[in-house]
C-alpha positions as CSV (number, residue, x, y, z in Angstrom):
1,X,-24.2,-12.0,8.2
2,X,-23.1,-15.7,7.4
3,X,-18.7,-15.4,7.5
4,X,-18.8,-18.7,6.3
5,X,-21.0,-18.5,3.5
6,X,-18.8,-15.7,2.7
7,X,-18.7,-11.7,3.7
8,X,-16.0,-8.8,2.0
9,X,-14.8,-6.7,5.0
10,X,-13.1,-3.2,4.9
11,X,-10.5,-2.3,7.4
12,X,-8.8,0.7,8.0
13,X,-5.4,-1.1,8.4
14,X,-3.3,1.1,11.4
15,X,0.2,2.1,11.2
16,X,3.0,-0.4,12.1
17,X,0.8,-3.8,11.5
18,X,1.3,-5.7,8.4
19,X,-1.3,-6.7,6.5
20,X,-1.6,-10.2,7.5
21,X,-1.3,-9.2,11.1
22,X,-4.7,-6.9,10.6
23,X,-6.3,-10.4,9.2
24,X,-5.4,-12.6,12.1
25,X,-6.8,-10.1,14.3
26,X,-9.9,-9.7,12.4
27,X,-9.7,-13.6,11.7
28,X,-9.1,-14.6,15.4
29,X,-12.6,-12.8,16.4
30,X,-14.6,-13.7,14.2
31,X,-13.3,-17.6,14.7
32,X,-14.0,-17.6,18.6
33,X,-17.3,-16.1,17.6
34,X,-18.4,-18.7,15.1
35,X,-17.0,-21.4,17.7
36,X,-14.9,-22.4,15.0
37,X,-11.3,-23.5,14.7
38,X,-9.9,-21.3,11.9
39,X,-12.4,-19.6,9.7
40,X,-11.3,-19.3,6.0
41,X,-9.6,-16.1,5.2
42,X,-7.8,-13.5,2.8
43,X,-6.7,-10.2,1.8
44,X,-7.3,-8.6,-1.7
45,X,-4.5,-6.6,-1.7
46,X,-1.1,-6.3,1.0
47,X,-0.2,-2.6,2.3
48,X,3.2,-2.0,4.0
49,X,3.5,-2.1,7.5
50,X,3.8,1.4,7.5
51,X,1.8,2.3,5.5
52,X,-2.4,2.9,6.9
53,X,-6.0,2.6,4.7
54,X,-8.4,0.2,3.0
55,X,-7.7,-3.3,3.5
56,X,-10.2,-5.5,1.7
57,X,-10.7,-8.7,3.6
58,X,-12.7,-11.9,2.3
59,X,-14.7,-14.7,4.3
60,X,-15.2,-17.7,3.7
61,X,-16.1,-18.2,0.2
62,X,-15.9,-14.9,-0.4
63,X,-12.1,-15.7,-0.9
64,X,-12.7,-17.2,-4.3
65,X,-13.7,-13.5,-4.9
66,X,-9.7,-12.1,-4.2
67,X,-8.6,-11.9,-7.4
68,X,-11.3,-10.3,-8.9
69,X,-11.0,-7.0,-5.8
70,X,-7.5,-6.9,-6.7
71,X,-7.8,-5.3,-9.9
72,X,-9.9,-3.0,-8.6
73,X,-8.5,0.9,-8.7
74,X,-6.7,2.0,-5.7
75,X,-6.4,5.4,-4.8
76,X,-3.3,7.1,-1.9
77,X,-2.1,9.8,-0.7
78,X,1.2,9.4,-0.1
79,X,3.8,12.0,1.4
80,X,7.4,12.5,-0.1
81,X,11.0,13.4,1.1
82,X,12.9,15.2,-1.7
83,X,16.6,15.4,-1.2
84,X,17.1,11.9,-0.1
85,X,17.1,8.5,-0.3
86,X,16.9,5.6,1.8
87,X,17.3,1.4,0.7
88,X,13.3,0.6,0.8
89,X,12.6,3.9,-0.6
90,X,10.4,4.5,2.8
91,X,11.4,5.2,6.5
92,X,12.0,1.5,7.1
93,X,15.6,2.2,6.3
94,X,17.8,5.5,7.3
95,X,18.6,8.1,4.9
96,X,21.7,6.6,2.9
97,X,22.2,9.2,0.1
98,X,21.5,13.1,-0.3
99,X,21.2,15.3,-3.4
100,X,20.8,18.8,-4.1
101,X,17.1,20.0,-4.2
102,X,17.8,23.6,-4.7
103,X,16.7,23.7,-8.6
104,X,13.2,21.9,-7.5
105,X,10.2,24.2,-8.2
106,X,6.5,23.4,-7.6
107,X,6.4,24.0,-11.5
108,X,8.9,21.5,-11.9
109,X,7.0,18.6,-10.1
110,X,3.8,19.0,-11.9
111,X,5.4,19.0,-15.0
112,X,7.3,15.9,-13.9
113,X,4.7,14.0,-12.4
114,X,2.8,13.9,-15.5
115,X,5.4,12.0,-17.3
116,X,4.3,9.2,-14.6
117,X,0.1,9.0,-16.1
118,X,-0.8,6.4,-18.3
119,X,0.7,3.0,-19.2
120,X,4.3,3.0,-17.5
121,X,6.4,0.3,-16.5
122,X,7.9,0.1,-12.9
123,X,11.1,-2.0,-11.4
124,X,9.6,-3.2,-7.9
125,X,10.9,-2.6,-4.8
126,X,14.0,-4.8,-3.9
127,X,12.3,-4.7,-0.3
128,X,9.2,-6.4,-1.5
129,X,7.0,-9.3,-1.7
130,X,8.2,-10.3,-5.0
131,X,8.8,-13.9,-5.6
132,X,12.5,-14.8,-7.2
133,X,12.8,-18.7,-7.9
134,X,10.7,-19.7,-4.9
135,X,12.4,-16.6,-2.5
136,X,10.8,-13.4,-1.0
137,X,13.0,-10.2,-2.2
138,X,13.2,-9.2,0.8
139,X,14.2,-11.9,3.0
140,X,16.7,-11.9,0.2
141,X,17.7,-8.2,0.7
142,X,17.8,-8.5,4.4
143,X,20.1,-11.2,4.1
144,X,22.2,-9.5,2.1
145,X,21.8,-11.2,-0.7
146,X,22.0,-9.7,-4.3
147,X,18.5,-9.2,-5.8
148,X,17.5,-7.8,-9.5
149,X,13.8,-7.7,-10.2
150,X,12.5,-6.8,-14.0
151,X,10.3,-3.8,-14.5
152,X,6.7,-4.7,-14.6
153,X,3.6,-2.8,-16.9
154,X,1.3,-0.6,-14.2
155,X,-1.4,1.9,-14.6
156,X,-1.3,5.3,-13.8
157,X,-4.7,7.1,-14.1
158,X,-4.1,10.2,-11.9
159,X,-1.3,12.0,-10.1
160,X,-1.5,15.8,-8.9
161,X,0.3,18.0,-5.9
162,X,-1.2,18.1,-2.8
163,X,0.8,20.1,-1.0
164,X,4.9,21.2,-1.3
165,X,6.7,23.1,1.1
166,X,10.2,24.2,-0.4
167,X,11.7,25.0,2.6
168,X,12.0,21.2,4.1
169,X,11.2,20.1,0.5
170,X,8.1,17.8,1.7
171,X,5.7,17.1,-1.3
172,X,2.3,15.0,-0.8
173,X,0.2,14.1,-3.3
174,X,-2.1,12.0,-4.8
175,X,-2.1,9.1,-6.9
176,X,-5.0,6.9,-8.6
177,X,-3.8,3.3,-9.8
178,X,-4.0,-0.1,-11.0
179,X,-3.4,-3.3,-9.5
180,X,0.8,-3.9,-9.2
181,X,1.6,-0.3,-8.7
182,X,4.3,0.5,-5.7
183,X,4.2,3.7,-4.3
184,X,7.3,3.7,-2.7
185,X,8.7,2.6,-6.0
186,X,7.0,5.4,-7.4
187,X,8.3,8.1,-4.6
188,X,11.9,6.8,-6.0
189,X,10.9,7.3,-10.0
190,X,9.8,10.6,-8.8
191,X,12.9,11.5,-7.1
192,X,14.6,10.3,-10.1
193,X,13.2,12.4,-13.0
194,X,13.5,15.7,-10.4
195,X,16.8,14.9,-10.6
196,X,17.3,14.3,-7.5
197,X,15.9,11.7,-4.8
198,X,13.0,11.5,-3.1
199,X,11.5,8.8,0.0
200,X,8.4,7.9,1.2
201,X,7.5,9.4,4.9
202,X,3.7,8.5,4.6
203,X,1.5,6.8,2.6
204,X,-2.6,5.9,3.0
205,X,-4.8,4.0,0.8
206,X,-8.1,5.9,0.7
207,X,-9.9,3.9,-1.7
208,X,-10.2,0.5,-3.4
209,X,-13.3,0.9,-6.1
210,X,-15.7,2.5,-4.7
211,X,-14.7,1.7,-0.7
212,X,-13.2,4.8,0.6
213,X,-11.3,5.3,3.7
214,X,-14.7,6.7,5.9
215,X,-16.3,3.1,5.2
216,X,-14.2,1.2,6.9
217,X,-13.7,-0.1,10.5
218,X,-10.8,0.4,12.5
219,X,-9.3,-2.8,14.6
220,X,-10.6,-1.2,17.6
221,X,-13.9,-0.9,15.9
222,X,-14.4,-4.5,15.4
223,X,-14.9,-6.2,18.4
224,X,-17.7,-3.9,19.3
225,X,-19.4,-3.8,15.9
226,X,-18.9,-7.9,15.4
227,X,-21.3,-7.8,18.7
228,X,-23.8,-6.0,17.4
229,X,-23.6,-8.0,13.8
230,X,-26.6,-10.8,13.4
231,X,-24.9,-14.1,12.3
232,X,-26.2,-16.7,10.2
233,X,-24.7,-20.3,11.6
């Protein structure tokens, strides 16, 4: 392999790490193994910190490539709590609204979620990465600061039930998308048109193209399987 020619690695990014703190570790390695300062490197693609799955790194010049692997389709499965509501639409914050989910059918959601497929347009989380005038939203939210982002076009292709329990009113499913879409934003839509609310609890990436979640290393993984690589200086 020659990292500095350019390689395209696939993590499978672990619960509670961002996604640029899966790259240094990656990037860190493979640095002290080259014998190099800071080898050149990128993600096509950020997941949330709680959120685990495919994270599509680049080398090298492979980072010219980034743009291109981000329009690649993604696929998740996420998990949803119906009933409720929380500020990042995820566990990040506490619950800080309730509804009534006794009118919520299985029939109900399917026939809801398919008012979601095809060409929609979706108002970003106010906890996100989105760029206001030079300022993260969320460093903005978290500061308390007032922050209204515009709905943006996104692709839907698929979205079906998984699972639903009515009793704790826990629905999982899955979702195949284009490049922009948020699934927490998504979990809140959802939650929306039930007529009720609805937060994520768990959400995993399981494909980007044709990269699924059972080709990619885990961070504990790597060291050993950087060892056994043969590298091109």
């Amino acid at each position: 392999m020659n990292f500095q020619e350019g390689e395209i690695l696939h993590i499978n990014k672990p619960y509670g790490m961002t996604s640029f703190g899966a790259l240094a570790f990656v990037r860190t390695r493979l640095s002290k193994k080259l014998h190099v300062r800071r080898l050149k490197t990128g993600h096509a693609g950020t997941l949330d910190p709680l959120a685990t799955g495919v994270l599509v790194l680049c080398t090298g010049r492979a980072t010219k490539r980034i743009d291109e692997l981000q329009v690649a389709t993604k696929e998740y499965t996420a998990t949803l709590q119906l009933g409720a509501t929380t500020a990042s639409y995820d566990r990040e914050h506490t619950v800080d609204m309730t509804y009534p989910t006794r009118h919520i059918t299985r029939e109900l959601i399917e026939q809801t979620l398919q008012r979601f497929v095809g060409d929609i347009q979706q108002v970003p989380p106010v906890y996100s990465a989105c760029n206001i005038d030079g300022h993260r939203a969320y460093k903005m939210a978290r500061r308390g600061q007032a922050v209204e982002l515009q709905a943006k076009p996104i692709r839907i292709d698929e979205i079906e039930v998984v699972s639903f329990d009515p009793v704790t009113m826990q629905l999982a499913i899955r979702v195949v998308c284009g490049k922009g879409t948020y699934i927490r934003a998504l979990a809140r839509d959802i939650g929306h048109a039930l007529g009720s609310g609805a937060f994520l609890t768990a959400l995993c990436r399981t494909r980007v193209g044709d990269v699924r979640i059972e080709d990619c290393l885990t961070l504990d993984a790597f060291p050993d399987w950087l060892d056994r690589q043969e590298i091109e200086s």
